[in-house]
N, C-alpha and C positions, 0 to 999 in steps of 0.2 A: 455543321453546327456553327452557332454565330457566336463570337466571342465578347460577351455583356461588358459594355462601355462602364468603367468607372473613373467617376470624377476626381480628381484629386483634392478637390475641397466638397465635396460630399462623398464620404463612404459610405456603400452598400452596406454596410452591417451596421455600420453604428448611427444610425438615423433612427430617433426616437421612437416615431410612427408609424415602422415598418408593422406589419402583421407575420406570423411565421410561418416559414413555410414547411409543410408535410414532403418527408421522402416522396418520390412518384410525381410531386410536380416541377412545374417547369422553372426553373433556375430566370431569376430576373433582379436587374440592377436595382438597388434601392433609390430615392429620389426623394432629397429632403424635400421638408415642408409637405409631404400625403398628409391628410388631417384622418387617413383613414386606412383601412386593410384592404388589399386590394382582393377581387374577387378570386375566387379558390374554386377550382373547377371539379367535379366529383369523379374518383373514379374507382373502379370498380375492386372487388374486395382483395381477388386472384390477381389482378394486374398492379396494386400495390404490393402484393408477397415478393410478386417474382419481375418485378422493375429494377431496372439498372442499380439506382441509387439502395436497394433492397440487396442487392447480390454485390454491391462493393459491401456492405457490411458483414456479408458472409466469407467476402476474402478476409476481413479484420476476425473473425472467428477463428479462421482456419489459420491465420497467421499465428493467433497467440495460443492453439493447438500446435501448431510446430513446434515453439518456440518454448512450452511449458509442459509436453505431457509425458517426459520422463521421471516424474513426481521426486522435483528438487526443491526440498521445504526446507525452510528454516528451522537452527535446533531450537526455536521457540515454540514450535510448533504443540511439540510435545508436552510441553507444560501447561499449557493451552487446555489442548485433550481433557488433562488430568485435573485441572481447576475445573474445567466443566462437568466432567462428568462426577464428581466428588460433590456440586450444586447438584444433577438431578437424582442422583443415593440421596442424601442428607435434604436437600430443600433446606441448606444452610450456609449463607454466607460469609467467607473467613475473613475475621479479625486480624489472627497472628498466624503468624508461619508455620505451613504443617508438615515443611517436604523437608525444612534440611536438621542436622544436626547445629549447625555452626551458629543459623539465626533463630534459633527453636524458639518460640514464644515473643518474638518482638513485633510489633505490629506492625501489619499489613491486609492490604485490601486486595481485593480481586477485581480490580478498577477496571478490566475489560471483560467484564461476568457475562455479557449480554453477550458476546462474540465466542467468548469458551464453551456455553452452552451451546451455541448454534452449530459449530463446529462437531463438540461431544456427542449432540441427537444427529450427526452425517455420519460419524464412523459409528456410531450404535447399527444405523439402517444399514449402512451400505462397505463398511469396513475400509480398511486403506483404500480400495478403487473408488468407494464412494468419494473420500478426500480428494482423491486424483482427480474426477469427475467434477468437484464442485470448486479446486481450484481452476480450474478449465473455466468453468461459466462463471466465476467471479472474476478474471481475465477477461474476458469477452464482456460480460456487461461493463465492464469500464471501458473499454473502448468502442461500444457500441454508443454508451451515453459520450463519451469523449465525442465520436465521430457526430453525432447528431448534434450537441452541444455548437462544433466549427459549421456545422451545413446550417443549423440557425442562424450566427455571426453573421456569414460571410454571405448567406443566402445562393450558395454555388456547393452542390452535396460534390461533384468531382475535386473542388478543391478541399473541402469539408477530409474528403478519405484520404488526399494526398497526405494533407498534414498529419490525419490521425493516424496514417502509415507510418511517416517519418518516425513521428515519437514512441511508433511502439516499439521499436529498437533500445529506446532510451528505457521505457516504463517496462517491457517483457523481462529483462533480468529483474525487476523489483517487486515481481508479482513474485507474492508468496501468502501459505496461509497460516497469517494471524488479521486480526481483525481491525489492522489497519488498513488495510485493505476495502474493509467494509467502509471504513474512514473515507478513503479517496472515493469511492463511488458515491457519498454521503454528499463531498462538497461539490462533485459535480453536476449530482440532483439540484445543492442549490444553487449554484449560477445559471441554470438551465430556466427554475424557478424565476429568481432576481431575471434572466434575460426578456422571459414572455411576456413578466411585468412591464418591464424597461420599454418591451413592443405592443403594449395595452392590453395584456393579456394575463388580469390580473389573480386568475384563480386559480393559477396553481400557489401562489406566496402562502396561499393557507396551509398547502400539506406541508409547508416545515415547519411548525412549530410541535408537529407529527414526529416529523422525521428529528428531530434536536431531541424529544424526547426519546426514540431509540437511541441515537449518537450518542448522547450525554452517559449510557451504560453502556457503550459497545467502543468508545475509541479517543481517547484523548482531541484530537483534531478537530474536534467539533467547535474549540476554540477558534480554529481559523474561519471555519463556516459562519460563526456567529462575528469575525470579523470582518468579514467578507461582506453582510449584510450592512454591516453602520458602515464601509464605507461605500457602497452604491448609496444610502443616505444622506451620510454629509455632499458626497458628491453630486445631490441635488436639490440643493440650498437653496443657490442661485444662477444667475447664468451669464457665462464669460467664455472670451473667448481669447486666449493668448498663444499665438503661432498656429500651431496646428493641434494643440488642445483646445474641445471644447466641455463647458458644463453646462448640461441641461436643465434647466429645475425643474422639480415637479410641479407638479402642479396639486393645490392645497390638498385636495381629497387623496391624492397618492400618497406625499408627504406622510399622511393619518394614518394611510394604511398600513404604509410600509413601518412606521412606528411602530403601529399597533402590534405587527406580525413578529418586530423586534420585542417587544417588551412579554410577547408570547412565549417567545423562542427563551428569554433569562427566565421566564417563570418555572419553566419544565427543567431549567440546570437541577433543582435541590429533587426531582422527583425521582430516587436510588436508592437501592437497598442501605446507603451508608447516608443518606443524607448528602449533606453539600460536601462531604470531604470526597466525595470523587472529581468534582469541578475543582479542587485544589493542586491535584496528580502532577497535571499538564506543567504550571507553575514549580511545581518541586521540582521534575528532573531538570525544569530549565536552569534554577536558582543554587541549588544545593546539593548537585553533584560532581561536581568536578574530576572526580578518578574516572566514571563515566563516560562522561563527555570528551575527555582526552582520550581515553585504551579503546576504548569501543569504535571500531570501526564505521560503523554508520551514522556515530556522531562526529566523527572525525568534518576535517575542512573537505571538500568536492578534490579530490586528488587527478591530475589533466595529464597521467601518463599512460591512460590505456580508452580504449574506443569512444565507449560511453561518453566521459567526459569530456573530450575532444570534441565531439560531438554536438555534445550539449554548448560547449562554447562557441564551437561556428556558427549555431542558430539562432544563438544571443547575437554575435557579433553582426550575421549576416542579416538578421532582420534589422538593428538600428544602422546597418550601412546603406538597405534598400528605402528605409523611411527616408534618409539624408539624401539621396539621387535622385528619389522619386515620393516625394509624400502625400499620406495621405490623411486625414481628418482624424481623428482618435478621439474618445470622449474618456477625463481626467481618470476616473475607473480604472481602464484600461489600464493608462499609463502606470497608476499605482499599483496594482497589482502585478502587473509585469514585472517593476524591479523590483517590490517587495517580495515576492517567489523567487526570482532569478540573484536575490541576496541570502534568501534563507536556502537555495542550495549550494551558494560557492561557500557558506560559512556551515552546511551539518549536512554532510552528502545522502543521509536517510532522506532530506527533502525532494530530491530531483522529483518524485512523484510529485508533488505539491506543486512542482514548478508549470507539471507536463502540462492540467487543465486552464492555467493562468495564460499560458504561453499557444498551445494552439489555436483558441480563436482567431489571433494576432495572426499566427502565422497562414492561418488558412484566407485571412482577408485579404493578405499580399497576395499570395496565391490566385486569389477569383481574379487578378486584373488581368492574367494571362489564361487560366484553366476555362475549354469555353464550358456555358453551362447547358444542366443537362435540358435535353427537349423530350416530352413525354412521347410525342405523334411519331418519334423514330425510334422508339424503345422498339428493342428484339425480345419480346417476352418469352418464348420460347426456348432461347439459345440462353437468356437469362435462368429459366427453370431447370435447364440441362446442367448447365456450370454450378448451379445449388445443390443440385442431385448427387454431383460428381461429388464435392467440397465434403457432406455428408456423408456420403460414402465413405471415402475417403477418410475419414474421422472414425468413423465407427470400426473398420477393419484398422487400422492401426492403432484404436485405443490400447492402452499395456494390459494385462493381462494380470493375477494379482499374481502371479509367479514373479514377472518381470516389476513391478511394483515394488514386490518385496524383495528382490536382487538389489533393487537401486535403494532400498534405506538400507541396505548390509553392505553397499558400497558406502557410507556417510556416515554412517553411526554406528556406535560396539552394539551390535546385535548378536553377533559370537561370544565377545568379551561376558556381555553379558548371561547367555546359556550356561561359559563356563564356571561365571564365579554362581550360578545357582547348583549347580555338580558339586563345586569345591568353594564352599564357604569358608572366611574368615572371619572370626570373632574381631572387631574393633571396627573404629570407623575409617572411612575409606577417601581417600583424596580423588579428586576428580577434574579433570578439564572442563570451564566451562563450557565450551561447544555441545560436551560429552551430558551436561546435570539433565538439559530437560528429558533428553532421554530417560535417563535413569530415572527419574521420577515416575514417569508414564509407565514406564515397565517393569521395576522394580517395584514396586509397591507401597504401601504405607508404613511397611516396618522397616524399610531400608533408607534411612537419611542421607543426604545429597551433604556434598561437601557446596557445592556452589549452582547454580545454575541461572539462565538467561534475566530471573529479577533482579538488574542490575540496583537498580535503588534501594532494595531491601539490602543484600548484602553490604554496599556502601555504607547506609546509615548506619550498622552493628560493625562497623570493622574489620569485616572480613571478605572485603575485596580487596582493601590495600594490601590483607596477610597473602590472597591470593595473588595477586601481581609478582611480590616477593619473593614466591618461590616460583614462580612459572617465570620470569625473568630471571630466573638463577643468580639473584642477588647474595651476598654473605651473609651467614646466617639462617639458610633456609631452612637447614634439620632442624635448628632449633625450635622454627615456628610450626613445622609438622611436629615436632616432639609434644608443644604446647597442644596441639589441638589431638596427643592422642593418635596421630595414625600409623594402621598397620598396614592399609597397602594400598598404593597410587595405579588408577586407571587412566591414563590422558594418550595425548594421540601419537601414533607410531614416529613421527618426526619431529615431535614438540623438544625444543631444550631441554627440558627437565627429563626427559625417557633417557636423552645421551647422558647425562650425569651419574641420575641413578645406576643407569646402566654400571657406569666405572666405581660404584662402591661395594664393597664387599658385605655390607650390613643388609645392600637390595638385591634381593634375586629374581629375575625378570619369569614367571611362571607360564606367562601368554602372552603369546605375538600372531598376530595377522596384519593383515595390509592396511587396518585403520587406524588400530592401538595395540596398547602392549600392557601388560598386568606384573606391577612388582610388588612382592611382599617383603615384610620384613625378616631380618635371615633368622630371626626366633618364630617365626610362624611357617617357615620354609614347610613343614608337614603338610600344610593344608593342603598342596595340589603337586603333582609332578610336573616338570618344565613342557609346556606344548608350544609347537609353532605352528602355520600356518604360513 
């Protein structure tokens, strides 16, 4: 195979006029100044299935089946479930808080309703495996639009999967489901959108003003999408050229369009069950939480003591060292979105997702100058269709099973804890670890209020996250503010600070312990259960 010459003052991928190219064909250097798409040769329905570039996107399946199908969710998950499914009972959108005792009646929205439900009508049909199953393929569709997304760019599908390998190292621990998730695969669709355009290929910009109106009810993040769009527009103003940045301007009738699509895309914001207060969301936790943004781990800074973000920094660092020894052309775009991602995840490590789509095209277009590209006339279609077979295979016999399924949430979550306090009830309300609420919510019912759980914002606004810090940091003064709120007995997790304290007072008697958590009551309700371990 011959290895596609690139220019170092013309990139393959970022030349305005390129046309794009379909999996199955043949990989070729782009060539500023085509006024045109170069011819696309036709080929047949089965030899695009099962073509090379077809069956590397089956390895990126099968990898983020490795990687994800012990079904390890997030404890948001559960609260999730339980908002959606409460929407399809009722066909009624919540105002004010209905799970906990602490923020009972203060207001709040169900700002990702469109992703709860989606979620709630999967475990309706198909119960915990269904979840498991549909985290699976929401996994894979983002790295399949990921990997397509880089083989547009870079116009090389071998380097296109290289890169979309790499990062799935980075993005497979961050697959999880809540409907952020639905988020990333959103802003992929539109750069994918914005790229066809960018290569004359101007009708898909129409399905997002589609897709913004599902975003806008299904995921905060739609904010970036709709930032994403002004700036491929400002960045086609005019045109210049400084070092190895260049800016292309539209040309008038694009300009219009791409407006038009933008001022589309803000009109569908206020179309919500709540009106325009769900496009407000995004803006609040950024502005006005601060106990949040600090305890919460995934708002936290990008922390560079373990794989991941080691990781993530070498391929920051290693791509602006390969542009410096060897560079290539970049259109202003690029460049801004690159550090604008690669700042929003050293400053709120939740974002590395955000970073992953911004950064692989880049990194696959380095890649095409060495990766040769694919040639269709030596495709092994056969040995390709076997390797799929297998991959599938493969998948289906090791899918979990729901015995195994539900092992691995009574590994993560009081799902014992919880059986025993429905045996042996206590009157009063009950303290709880945040990891611990969404659960509880989801399982415990409507009559059983939550001390705290995964609505970090709600709880902040009413004050009763900094009472929950207070005592889960075993600050002075802690009985006092369980005294305030009334509790009779703490569920939280078998190694948390607070289980060792209580432990050592005499007023807590520890009733249940297993290997996740531990159940204390008050020594005046000591009746309610006899001491069980586990």
């Amino acid at each position: 195979m011959n290895v596609p010459e690139v220019s170092m003052h013309a990139n393959t991928s970022m030349s305005a006029d390129l046309a794009t190219p379909e999996l199955g064909e043949i990989d070729a250097p782009g060539v500023a100044g085509l006024s045109g798409p170069p011819p696309i040769a036709k080929v047949g329905l089965l030899k695009q299935i099962f073509s090379f570039p077809a069956m590397l996107g089956g390895l990126l399946v099968t990898g983020v089946f490795a990687a994800r199908h012990n079904f390890e969710v997030d404890p948001d998950l559960w609260w999730h479930l339980k908002v959606g499914e409460n929407i399809l009972a009722t066909h009624h959108w919540p105002t004010t808080d209905p799970y906990s005792f602490t923020a009972a009646g203060q207001p709040w929205l169900a700002y990702e309703w469109l992703g709860d439900v989606f979620f709630a009508s999967v475990a309706r049909v198909g119960g915990l495996r269904g979840l498991q199953a549909l985290l699976i393929v929401l996994g894979a569709a983002i790295m399949l639009a990921l990997y397509g997304y880089a083989t547009l760019r870079s116009r090389n599908s071998k380097a296109g999967f290289v890169a979309a390998t790499v990062v799935l190292v980075l993005a497979a621990a961050n697959f999880n489901l809540r409907p952020q998730m639905l988020g990333y695969f959103f802003l992929i669709l539109t750069l994918i959108a914005l790229e066809r355009f960018r290569q004359g290929r101007p009708a898909a910009l129409w399905f997002l003003p589609a897709l913004f109106l599902i975003w806008i009810n299904t995921h905060g993040t739609w904010e970036i999408g709709l930032a994403t769009i002004l700036v491929y527009w400002f960045c086609g103003l005019r045109e210049f050229r400084v070092g190895d940045i260049d800016m292309h301007a539209w040309k008038p009738e694009e300009r219009i369009r791409l407006s038009l699509v933008f001022l589309l895309c803000l009109a569908v914001i206020p179309i919500t069950p709540y009106g325009t207060r769900l496009a407000a969301y995004p803006f609040d936790v950024a502005s006005s939480l601060p106990l949040n943004l600090t305890n919460i781990q995934e708002w936290q800074p990008m922390p560079l003591n373990s794989f991941g973000p080691k990781l993530f920094l070498t391929l920051v660092l290693g791509t602006i060292a390969v542009q410096i020894l060897s560079p290539l052309k970049w259109r202003v775009e690029d460049v801004l979105l690159f550090l604008g991602a690669t700042l929003m995840a050293f400053v709120h490590a939740r974002f590395l997702l955000i970073f992953v789509p911004f950064f692989t095209p880049v990194f696959a277009t380095v890649l095409a100058r060495w990766v040769p590209g694919y040639q269709r006339e030596k495709d092994p279609y056969v040995l390709n269709a076997a390797l799929m077979a297998v991959m599938l295979g493969a998948m289906i016999h090791y899918f979990p099973s729901r015995s195994q399924v539900e092992d691995n949430v009574s590994a993560l979550f009081p799902v014992n804890a919880v059986n025993y306090l429905k045996d042996h009830p206590v009157s009063g309300p009950m303290f709880n670890s945040y990891g611990f609420g969404g659960y509880l919510v989801y399982s415990r019912g409507d009559e059983h209020k939550v001390f705290i759980d995964g609505r970090g914002e709600l709880y902040e606004h009413a004050g009763v996250f900094a009472d929950y810090l207070h005592i889960t940091l075993v600050k002075p003064g802690l009985l006092g503010v369980l005294r305030n709120y009334g509790i009779k007995e703490c569920l939280v997790g078998r190694d948390d600070p607070i289980a060792v304290f209580l432990s050592a007072l005499p007023e807590w008697k520890q009733v249940y312990a297993d290997p996740v958590s531990v159940i204390f009551v008050r020594s005046d309700n000591h009746g309610a259960g006899s001491t069980l371990s586990r």
